[in-house]
N, C-alpha and C positions, 0 to 999 in steps of 0.2 A: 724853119728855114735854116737857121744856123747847125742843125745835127745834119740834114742835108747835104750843105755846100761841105761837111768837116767830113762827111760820110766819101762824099765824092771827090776829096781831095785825096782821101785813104785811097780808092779804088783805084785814081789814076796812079799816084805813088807804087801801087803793086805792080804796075804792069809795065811800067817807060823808066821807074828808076835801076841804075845799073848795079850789080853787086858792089860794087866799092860802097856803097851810101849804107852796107851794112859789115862793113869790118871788121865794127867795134866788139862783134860777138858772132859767134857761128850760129845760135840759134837766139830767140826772144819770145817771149811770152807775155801777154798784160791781160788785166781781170779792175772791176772795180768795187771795193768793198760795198755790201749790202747790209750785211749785219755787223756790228761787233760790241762785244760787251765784257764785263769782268770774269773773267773765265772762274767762275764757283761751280759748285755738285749739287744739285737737290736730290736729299734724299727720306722724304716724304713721299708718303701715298698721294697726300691732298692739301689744300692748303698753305698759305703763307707761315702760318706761324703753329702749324702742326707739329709733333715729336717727329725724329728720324735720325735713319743714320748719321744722318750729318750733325745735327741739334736734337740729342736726346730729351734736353727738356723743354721742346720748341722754342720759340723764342720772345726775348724780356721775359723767361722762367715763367713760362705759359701764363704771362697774365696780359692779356691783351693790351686795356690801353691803361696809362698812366694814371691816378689818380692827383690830379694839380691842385688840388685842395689841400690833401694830406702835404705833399711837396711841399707845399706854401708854407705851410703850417709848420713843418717840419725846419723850415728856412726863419723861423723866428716871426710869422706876420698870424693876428692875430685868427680865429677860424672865419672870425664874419667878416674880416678884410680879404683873406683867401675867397668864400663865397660870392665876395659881392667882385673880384677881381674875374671871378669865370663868370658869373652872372651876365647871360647876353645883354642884358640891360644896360650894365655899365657902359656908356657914353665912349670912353675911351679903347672900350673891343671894337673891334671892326672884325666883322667878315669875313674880309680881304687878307687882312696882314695878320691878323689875329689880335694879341694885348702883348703890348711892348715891356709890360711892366713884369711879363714873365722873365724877361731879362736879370732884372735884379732880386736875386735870392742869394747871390751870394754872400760871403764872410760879409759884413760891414758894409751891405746893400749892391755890393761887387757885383756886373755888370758879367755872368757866366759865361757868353760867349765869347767875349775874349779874355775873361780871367776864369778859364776852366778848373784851374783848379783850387777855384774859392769856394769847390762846392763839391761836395761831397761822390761817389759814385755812388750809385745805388744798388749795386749787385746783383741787378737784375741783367745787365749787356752780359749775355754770356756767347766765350767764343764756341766756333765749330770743334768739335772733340773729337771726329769720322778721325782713317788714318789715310782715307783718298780723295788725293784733290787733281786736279786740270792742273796745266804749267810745264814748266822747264825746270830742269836741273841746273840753274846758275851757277852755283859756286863749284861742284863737280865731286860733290861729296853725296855719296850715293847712303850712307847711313845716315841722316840727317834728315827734316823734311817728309812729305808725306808718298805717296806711292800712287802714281798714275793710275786709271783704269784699266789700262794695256799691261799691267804690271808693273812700270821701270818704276825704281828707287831714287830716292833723292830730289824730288821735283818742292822747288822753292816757290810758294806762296802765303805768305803770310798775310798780306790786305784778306785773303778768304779767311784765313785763321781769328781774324780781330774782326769783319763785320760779315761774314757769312751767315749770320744767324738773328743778322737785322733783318725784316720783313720785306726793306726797300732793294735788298740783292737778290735775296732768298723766296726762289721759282723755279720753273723747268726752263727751259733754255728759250730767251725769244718773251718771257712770259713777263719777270721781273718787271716790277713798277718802275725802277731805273730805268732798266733797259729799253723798254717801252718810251717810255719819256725822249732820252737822247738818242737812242734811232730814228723816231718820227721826225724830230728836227732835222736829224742828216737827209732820211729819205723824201722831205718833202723839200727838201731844195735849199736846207741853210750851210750844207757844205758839199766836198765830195773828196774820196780819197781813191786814188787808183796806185794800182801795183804793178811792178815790173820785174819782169828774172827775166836773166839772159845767162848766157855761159860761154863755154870754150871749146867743149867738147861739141861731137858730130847727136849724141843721145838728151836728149834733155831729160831723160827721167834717171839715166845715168852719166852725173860728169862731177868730178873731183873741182871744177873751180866755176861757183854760178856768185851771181853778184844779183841781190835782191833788194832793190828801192817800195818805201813806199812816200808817197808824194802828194801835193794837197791838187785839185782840181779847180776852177773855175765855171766849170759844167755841171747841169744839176741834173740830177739821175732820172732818170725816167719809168714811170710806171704803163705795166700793162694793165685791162680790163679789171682785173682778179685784186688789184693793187701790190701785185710784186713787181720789185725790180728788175727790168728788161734788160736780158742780154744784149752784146754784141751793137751796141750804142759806141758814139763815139768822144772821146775827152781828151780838154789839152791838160797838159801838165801846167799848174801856176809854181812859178820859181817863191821859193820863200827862203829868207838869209836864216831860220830858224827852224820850219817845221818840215822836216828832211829824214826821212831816215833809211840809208842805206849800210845792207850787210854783206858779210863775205859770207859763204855758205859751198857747201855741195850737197848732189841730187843721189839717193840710191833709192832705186824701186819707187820712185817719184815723190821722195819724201827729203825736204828740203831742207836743211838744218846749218845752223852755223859752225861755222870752223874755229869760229875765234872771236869773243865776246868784245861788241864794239863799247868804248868807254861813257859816253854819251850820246843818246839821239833823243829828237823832240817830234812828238808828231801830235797829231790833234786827237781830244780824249775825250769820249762818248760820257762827261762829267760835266758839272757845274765850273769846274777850274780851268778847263777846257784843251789847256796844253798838257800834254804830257810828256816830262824830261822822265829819260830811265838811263840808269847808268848799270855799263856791266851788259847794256842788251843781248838779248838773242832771240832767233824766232826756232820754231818747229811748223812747218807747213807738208800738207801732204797736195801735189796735184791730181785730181779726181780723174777715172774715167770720163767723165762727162764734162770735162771743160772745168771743172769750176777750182778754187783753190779754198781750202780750210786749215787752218792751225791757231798756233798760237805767237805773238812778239811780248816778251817777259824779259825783266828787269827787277833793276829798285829803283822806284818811286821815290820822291818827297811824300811825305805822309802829312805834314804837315798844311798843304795846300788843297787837299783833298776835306780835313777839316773847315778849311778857311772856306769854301765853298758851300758847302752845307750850313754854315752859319749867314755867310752873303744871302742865301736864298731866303731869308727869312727865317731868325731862327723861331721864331715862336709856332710858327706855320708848320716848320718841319718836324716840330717837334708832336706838336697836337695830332699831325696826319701819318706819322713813322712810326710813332707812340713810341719816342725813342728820348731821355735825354742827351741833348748834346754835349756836356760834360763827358759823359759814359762813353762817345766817340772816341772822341781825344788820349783818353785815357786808354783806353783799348787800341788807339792804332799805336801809340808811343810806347805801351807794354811789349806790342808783338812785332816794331821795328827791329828787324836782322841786318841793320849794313848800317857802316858812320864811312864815310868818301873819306878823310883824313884815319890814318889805323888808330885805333885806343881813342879817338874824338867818341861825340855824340851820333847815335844811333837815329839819324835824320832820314831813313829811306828804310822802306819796307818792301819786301821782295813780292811781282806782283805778274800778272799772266792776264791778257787780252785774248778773248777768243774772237778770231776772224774768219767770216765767210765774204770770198769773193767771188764774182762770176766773170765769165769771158768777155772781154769787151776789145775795142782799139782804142789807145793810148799814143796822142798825139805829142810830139815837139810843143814848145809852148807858143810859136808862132806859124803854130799848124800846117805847116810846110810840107811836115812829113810824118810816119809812124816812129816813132824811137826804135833803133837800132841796139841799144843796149840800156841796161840800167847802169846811169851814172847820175853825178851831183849836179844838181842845178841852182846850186847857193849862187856860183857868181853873177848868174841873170836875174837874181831878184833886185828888185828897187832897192833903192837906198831908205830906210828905214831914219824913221825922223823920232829921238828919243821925245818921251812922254814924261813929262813933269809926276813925279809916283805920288799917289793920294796920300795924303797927313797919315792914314792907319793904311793898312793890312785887310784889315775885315769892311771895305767898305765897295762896295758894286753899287749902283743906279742909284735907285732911291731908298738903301739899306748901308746904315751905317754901322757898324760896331753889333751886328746882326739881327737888326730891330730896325722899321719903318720910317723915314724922317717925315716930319710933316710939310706947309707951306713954311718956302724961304730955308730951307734946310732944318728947319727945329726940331730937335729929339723931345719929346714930351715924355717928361719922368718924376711929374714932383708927386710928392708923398700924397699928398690930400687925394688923389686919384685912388690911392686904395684904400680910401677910406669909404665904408659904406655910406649912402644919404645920413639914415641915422645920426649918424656922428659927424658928418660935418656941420650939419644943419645946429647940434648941439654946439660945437666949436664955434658956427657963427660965417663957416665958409660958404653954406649953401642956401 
């Protein structure tokens, strides 16, 4: 009912409104994203964690999954506390969350997901070594950075340089367990983002000043028979005082690019962290023959919240099913951070490349009135934003605190006697 009345509020709008209600731009264009994900390379035949161009010694140095025994072991606990700690049996594994007590191996029983580096890396997280990657040329040093597919020099990504050759990025495009993950969310209805370019000139595929929004939605995308996402739907714009991101750009041969790297924008991230701030932005878009828009919106990231999320999700979880340490993360995105916001400061932000596919759609006013006449801000119509009391840590989402499961009543359950096998407690006297 509601795509209906919004459909047919478009139609009347084309036909009774007067030129003046489009001023704001000579031409406009809107699409609403379908896909998007971390713009990496596979370059494998086959497989996740196969050899290739891009990861010569496939990936975790082709050894599939981790051995958390040896790990354990290696962390100071003794072999049959390590055994009886994987042991499904033990009482305190769960299924679910997995064993919490994978958490502490660090230095002096240090607690690795948020003291990462109480624990050693393993040398196994190896970055991508290829010399071509997806992305934008940020900083505008063309000797620097890896080399497009298309050829161009200088293209900054580094988030692919530091986990490209994790399992959970590293697919064909669409394919990634990631990827897969947070597009299902978006396409089944838990967000939506639409896009907008307008410009000045009388060409839209040629004009020297196009201004390109992308915006969050209210409306949930809708699928055909096949389960793709249907064109030519309709969506209002939701005003958000944060998640906004518009650029200046021009159009040659229908390829959309920015003119001048905007300083901050924040838009919503196909990630566990879910916002994503990039400073320094810019996009590369090309519009298709056939309606549709593809490229790329590339920055620097915080790198650091991109950790903090994979640890919220449960670290022990991610770690069993990524077969990844998450120490090895951390360490790896903070090695191959390229930007510090203050000059000669800390290298807090890693330069990083979204790839975006949108299709043709109409993109409404946020009180559906009308189709947008141009791409501009709509920070000032968002609600007033009521600050949130911030959680005692960093690492703490639902019901994951310090990146391990809490129990009833908020309790972390972490006492020693848990890794102790029967055996030995039973001798102790505890069991």
């Amino acid at each position: 009912m509601k795509r209906t009345v919004l459909k047919t509020a478009f139609l009347a709008a084309s036909l009774f409104i007067a030129a003046p209600t489009l001023a704001h731009a000579a031409w406009t264009k809107t699409w609403v994203i379908e896909w998007f994900e971390p713009a990496h390379i596979y370059g494998a035949k086959t497989g996740v964690i196969d050899p290739g161009t891009d990861c010569p010694a496939g990936t975790n140095n082709s050894k599939p999954e981790i051995d958390w025994v040896d790990v354990m072991v290696k962390a100071g606990y003794t072999r049959e506390e390590a055994v009886w700690l994987r042991d499904p049996a033990n009482p305190t594994r769960s299924p679910v969350n997995g064993q919490n007590q994978m958490a502490f191996r660090g230095k002096d029983r240090a607690n690795v997901y948020i003291n990462p580096t109480s624990f050693p890396e393993s040398g196994n997280f190896l970055p991508v070594s290829g010399t071509q990657a997806e992305g934008i040329n940020l900083d505008g040093n063309a000797t620097t950075g890896f080399v497009s597919p298309a050829g161009e020099k200088g293209i900054d990504n580094n988030f692919y340089k530091a986990l490209g050759c994790w399992k959970t990025y590293r697919a064909p495009e669409r394919l990634s367990s990631g990827a897969l993950q947070f597009n299902d969310t978006m396409r089944n209805g838990s967000y939506t983002l639409v896009v907008v370019a307008s410009g000045e000139g009388k060409d839209p595929m040629n004009d020297p000043n196009v201004t390109l929004g992308i915006y969050n939605s209210p409306d949930k995308l809708v699928k055909d028979g096949a389960g793709n996402i249907s064109r030519d739907y309709t969506f209002r714009i939701k005003p958000d005082a944060k998640l906004e991101a518009v650029f200046k750009a021009k159009s040659v041969k229908g390829r959309i690019t920015s003119t001048e790297a905007m300083d901050e924008v924040w838009m919503r991230n196909p990630g566990y962290d879910r916002e994503l701030q990039l400073l320094k932005a810019r996009i590369d878009f090309t519009m298709k023959e056939d309606g549709t828009l593809r490229g790329y919106v590339g920055g620097y990231r915080p790198w650091m919240p991109v950790y903090v999320g994979w640890v919220n999700a449960r670290g022990p979880v991610i770690e069993s099913l990524t077969w990844v340490s998450l120490p090895d993360v951390y360490y790896a995105l903070q090695r191959y951070a390229d930007y510090a916001p203050t000059p000669g400061g800390e290298r807090t932000h890693i330069s990083f490349a979204l790839r975006v596919d949108a299709i043709p759609a109409y993109v409404m006013k946020p009180d559906a009135s009308t189709t947008v006449a141009a791409a501009t801000s709509y920070k000032a119509q968002a609600p007033a934003v009521v600050a949130a009391v911030a959680p005692a840590s960093p690492y703490r989402a639902g019901g994951t605190v310090d990146g391990i499961v809490v129990g009833r009543g908020g309790a972390v359950s972490q006492t020693p006697d848990q890794l102790r096998p029967p055996a030995a407690r039973i001798a102790a006297g505890t069991q």
